[in-house]
N, C-alpha and C positions, 0 to 999 in steps of 0.2 A: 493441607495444601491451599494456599491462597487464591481465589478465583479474583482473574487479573482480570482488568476493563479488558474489550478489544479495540483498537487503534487505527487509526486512518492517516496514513502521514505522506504528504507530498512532499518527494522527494527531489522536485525541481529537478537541473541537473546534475551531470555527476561532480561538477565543480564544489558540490556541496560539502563533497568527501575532504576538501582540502582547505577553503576559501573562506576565510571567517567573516561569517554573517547572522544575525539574530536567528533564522533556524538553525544554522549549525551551532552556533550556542546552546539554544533550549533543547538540544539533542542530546549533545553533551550529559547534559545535569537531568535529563527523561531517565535513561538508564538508574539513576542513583534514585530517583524519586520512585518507583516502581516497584515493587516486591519482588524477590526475583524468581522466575519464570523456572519452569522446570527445565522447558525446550521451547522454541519458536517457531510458529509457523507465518509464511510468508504469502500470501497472495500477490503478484506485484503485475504493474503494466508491462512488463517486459516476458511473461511470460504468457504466449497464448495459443491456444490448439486449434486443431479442426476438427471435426468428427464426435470430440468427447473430453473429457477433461485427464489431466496428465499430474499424477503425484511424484517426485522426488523421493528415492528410497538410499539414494546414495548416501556409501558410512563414513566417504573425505570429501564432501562437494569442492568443487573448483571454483575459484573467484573469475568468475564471466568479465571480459571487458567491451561488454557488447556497445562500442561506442569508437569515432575515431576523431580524430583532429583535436585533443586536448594534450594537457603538458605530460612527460614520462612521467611525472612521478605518480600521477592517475594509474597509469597502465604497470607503478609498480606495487601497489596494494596487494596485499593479499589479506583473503580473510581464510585465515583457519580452524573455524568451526567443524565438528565433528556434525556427523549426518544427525538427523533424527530418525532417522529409520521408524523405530518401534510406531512412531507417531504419524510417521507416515502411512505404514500401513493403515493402521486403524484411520487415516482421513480417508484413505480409499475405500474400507469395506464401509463407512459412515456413508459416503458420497453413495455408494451401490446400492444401499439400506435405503436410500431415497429416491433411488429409481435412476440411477444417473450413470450413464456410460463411463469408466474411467478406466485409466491403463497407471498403471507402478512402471518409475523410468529408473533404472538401475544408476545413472550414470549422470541425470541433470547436476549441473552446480546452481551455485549461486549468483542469479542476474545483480546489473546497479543497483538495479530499484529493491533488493534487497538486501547486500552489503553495504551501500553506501549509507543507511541510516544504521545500523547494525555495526558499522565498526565506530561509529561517533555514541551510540547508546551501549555497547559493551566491549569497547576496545580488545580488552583481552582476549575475545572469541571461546569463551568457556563456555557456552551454552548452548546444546544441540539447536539445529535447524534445518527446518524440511521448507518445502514449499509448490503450493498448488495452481496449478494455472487456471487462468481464463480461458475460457471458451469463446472464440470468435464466432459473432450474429448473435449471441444471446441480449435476451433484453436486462435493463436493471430489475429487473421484478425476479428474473429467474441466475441472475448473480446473488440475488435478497436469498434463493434458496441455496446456493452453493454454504452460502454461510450457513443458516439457521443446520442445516443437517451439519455443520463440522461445529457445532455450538457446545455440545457435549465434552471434547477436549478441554475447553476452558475449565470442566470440574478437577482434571488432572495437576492445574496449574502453567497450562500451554497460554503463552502470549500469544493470538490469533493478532497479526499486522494486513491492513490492505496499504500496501505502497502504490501512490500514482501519484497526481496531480489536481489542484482542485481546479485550475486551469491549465491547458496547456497548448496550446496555438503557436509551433515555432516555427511556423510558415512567416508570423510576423515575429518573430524576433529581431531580423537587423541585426545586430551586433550590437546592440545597446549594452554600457554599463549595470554594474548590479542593483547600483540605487536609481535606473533610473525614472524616469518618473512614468504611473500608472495609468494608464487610458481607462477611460470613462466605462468601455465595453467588458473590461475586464472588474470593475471595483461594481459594477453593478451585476454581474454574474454572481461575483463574490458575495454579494450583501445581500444579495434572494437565497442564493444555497445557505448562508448560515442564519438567514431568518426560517427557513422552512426547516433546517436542521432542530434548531433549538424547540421549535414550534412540535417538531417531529410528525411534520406531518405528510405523512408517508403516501398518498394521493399525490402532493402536488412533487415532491421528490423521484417518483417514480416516473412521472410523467414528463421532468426537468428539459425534456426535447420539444417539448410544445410549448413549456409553461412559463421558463426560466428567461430571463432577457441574454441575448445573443448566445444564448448556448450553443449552437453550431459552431459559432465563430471559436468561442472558448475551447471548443472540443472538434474540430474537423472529425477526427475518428476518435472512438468512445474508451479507449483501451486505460484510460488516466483517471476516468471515471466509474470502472467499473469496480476496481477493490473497494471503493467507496462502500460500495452497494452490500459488498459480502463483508465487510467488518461490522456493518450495520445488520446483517442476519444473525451474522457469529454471536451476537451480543441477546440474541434471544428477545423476549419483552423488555423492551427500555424501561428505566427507572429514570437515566442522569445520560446526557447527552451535554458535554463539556467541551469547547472549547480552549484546547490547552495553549495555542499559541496563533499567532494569524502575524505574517510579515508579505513582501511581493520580491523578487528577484528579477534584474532584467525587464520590470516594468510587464511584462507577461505572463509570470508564474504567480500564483497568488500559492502562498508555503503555508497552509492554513495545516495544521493537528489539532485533531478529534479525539476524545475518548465516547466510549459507546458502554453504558450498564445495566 
């Protein structure tokens, strides 16, 4: 079974699903370029707990439209992927094996931030998929270990995804166009997270709230940044940190994918 990178892919908005633009492009043709996966798992910003972390066990998930004011045809997607179940469990007893509180949800579906890249890289929805939440107040050091304990699936042939945003501030969005053009705040947040990325250097990444230029701003609250943090655990000792693609959306999304090996 082929042991796949794991993946960090911002998934801007859900316009993404539909709206032809250079990441939905290079989305498109991710899936074809990829070995293919046994089953997938999802980490995504859309999903976050309290108290402890929450697995997906469900064997039809539901396509989430957790999202309002865009066109129907958004709201008439479905994705029908089969659960991962099997895999699910086993990220739960992984996560437990490391000390970490976690509950199996019989019944989650599938949020945007995890069909919406998921039906552009596998249209046809042939491919199980589960998916694990965030934990609200945790730091990136200890999202670092959400991954590293669910790292072991990767030997099965599991595509481990963190879906969010490598910025994400839609406090200041406006209503700008897709092309429109980038502020300064935003392309220099950009250019320190992938100089410390490549760099791999994991001190000043972890620290990204003190260290990184206008990170607050980029991230008012942290939830776009955190899969980041667990595809980069998932991935175990780096070898290859690759930059698969980097475009901006709206002038405020910087649409950057990562592979992690």
């Amino acid at each position: 079974m082929a042991r796949l990178p794991t993946l960090f892919i911002s998934h801007g908005s859900p316009m993404l699903a539909i709206q032809s633009s250079p990441a939905n492009l290079y989305l498109r043709q991710l899936g074809h370029d990829l070995s293919r996966p046994s089953a997938i798992l999802v980490i995504s910003a859309h999903w976050e707990t309290n108290g402890g972390l929450a697995v997906s066990v469900a064997e039809e998930p539901s396509t989430i439209h957790d999202f309002g004011g865009f066109p129907r045809e958004l709201f008439e997607i479905h994705y029908p992927a089969q659960g991962a179940r099997n895999v699910g469990l086993q990220a739960a007893d992984l996560l437990q094996q490391a000390g970490l509180a976690v509950q199996v949800n019989p019944t989650r579906g599938l949020d945007h931030g995890a069909w919406v890249p998921l039906c552009l890289m596998y249209p046809e929805a042939d491919i199980p998929v589960t998916q694990v939440s965030l934990k609200h107040g945790l730091s990136p050091a200890e999202h670092l270990q959400i991954g590293r304990a669910l790292s072991s699936l990767r030997d099965q042939g599991v595509l481990i995804i963190g879906s969010g945003s490598l910025t994400h501030n839609l406090y200041e969005f406006g209503g700008q166009e897709i092309d429109a053009l980038v502020p300064t705040w935003v392309s220099e947040f950009d250019a320190w997270m992938t100089k410390h990325l490549e760099k791999q250097d994991m001190d000043a990444l972890l620290n990204y709230r003190d260290k990184a230029p206008h990170a607050a701003r980029n991230h008012p609250t942290e939830e776009h940044i955190w899969p980041l943090f667990v595809a980069l655990g998932a991935a175990g000792d780096l070898s290859t940190v690759k930059r698969l693609h980097a475009s901006y959306e709206y002038g405020v999304l910087a649409m950057d994918l990562y592979s992690f090996d």
